[in-house]
C-alpha positions in Angstrom: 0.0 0.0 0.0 3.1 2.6 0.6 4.3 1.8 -2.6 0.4 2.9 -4.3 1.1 6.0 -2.2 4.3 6.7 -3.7 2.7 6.6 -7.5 0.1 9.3 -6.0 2.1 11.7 -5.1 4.3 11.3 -8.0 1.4 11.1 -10.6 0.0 14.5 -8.5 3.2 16.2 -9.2 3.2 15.3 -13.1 -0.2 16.8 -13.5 1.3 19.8 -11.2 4.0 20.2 -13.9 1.9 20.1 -16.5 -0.6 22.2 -15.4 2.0 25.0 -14.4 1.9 24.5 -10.3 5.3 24.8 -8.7 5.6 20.8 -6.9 9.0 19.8 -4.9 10.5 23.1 -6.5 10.3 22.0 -9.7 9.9 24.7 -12.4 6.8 25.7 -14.2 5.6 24.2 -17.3 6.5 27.2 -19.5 9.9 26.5 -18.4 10.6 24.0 -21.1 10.9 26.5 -23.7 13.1 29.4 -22.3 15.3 30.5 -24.8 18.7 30.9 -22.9 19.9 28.2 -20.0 20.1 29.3 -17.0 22.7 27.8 -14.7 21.2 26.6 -11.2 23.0 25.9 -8.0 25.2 23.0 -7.1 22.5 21.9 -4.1 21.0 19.6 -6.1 20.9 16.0 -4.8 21.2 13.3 -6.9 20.8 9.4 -7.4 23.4 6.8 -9.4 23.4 3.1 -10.0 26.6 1.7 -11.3 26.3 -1.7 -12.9 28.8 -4.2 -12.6 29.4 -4.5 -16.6 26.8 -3.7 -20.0 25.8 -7.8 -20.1 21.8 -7.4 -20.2 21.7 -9.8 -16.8 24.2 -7.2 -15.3 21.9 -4.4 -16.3 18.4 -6.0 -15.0 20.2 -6.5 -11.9 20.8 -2.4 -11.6 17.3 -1.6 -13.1 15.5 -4.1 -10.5 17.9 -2.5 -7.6 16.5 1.2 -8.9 13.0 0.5 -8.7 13.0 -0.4 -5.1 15.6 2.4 -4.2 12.9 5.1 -5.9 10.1 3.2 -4.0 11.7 3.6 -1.0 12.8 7.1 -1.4 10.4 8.6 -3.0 8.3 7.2 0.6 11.0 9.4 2.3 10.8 12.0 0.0 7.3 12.8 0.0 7.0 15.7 2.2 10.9 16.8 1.8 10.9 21.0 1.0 14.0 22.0 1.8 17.7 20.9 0.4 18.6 20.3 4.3 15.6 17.7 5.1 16.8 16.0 2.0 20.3 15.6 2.8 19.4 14.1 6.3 17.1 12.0 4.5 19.6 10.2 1.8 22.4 10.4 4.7 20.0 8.3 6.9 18.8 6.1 4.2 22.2 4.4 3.2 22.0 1.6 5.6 18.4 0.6 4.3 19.5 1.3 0.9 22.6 -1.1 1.0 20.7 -3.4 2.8 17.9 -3.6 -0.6 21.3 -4.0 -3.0 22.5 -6.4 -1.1 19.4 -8.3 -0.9 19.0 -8.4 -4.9 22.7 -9.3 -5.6 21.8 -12.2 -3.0 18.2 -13.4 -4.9 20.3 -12.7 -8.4 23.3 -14.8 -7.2 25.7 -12.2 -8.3 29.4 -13.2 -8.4 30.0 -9.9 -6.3 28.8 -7.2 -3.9 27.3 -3.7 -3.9 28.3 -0.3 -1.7 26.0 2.9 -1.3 27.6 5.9 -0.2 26.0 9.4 0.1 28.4 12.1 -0.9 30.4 13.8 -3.4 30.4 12.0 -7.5 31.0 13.5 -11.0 28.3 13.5 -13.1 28.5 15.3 -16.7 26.4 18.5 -18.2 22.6 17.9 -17.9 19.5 20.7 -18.7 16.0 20.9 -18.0 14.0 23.4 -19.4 16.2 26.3 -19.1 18.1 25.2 -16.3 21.7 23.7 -16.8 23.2 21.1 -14.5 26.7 21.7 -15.3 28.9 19.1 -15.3 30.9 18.6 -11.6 31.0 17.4 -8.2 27.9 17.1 -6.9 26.2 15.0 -3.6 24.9 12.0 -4.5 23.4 8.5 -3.2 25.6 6.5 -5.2 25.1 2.5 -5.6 27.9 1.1 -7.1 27.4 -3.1 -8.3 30.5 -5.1 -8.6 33.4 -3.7 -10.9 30.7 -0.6 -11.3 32.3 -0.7 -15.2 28.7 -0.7 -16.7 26.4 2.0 -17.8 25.3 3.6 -14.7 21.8 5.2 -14.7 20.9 8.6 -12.5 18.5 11.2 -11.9 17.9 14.2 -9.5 16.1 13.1 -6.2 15.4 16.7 -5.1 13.9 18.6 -7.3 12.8 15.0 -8.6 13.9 15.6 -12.7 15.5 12.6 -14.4 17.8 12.9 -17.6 19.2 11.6 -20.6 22.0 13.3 -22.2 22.1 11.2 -25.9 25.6 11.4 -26.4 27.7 10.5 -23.3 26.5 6.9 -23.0 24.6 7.6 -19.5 21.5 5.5 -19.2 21.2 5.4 -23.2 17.9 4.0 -25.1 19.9 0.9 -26.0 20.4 -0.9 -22.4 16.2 -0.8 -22.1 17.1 1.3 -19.3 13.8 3.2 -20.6 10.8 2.2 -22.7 10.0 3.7 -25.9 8.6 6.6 -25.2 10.0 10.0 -27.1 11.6 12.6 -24.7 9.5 15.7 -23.5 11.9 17.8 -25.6 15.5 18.1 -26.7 17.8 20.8 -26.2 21.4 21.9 -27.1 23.9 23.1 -24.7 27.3 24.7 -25.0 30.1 21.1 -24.5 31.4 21.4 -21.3 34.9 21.3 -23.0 34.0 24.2 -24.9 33.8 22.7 -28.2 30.5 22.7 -29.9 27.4 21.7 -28.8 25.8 18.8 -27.5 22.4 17.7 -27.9 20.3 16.6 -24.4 17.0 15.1 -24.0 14.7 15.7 -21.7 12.5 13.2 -19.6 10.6 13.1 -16.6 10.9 10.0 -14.0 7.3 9.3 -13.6 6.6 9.5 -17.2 10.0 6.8 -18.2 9.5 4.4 -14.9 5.5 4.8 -14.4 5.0 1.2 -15.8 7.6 -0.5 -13.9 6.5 1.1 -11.2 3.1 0.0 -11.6 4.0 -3.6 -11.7 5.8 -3.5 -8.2 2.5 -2.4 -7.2 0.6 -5.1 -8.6 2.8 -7.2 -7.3 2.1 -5.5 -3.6 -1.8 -5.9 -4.5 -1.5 -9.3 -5.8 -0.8 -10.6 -1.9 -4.0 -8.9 -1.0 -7.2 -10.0 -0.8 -10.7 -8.1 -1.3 
């Protein structure tokens, strides 16, 4: 039943977006189209999973480990308004975290272990709408499966965005990491190595994970009787 409650509140806070009401500080719908990024600040928290390597069994482990972490969090999340509350949050969470990573690498039988740290990790140049997350050091919950020389996938836990960028290999179309639905837009920001430009896409977590979300709930339901 706590993980129904989770798809609530996120469903609430798509329609929210859509509909132009500010939810969890994230940016009004006419946001998507501003004409020059805006950079934000480095407060943003995020969430990684490392896999152990790009084998398809590798990569169902990572993508089964996600779901529960987002279940779990986004319970803790729920009420979170402040960058503060959601630090202590993620900081207290690690042990119960670990402890759901360590559980799946047990039921998959995986030749190795998993770690989950909250702190600082590189991630590269992200944007949504017309705000930029530049590519740096930021504070993340970071689960990292074996080797952790796989395709990692991550998105923003507060403000709750997820992204894609299409050219950097993170959490690309071709490891199923998402199903086929098209981006909300796509964008092109300066190359962090000032060269060019790179194109980014952008996606929204509740809209990319709403169906395998949805079967963790029936699965919930399915132990229930009416």
């Amino acid at each position: 039943m706590k993980t129904w409650m989770v798809i609530v509140v996120l469903i609430v806070g798509l329609f929210g977006i859509m509909n132009g009401f500010q939810v969890s500080g994230v940016g009004k719908a006419h946001a998507f189209v501003g004409p020059d990024p805006q950079v934000i600040p480095q407060d943003a928290l995020r969430f990684r999973v490392i896999a152990n390597s790009n084998s398809p069994w590798d990569q169902n482990l990572k993508r089964d480990i996600r779901n529960r972490v987002i279940a779990l969090i986004g319970e803790k999340m729920a009420h979170v308004t402040t960058v503060a509350q959601a630090k202590e949050v993620l900081k207290d969470s690690v042990p119960q975290v670990e402890a759901i990573a360590l559980a799946m690498v047990k039921k998959y039988h995986a030749p190795y272990s998993a770690t989950t740290t909250f702190g600082l990790a590189q991630f590269p140049t992200k944007l949504y709408g017309d705000k930029v997350y530049p590519a740096g050091v930021y504070k993340a919950l970071r689960i990292t499966l074996g080797k952790g020389a796989g395709q990692n996938w991550w998105c923003v836990l507060f403000p709750p965005l997820c992204f894609v960028a299409l050219s950097d290999g993170d959490a690309v179309a071709a490891t199923a990491a998402f199903p086929d639905y098209p981006p909300l837009a796509i964008r092109y920001i300066k190359n962090p190595d000032g060269h060019g430009r790179i194109p980014v896409a952008l996606r929204l977590a509740v809209v990319d994970y709403g169906e395998e979300l949805l079967k963790i709930i029936s699965a919930d339901f399915a132990h229930l009787t009416l």
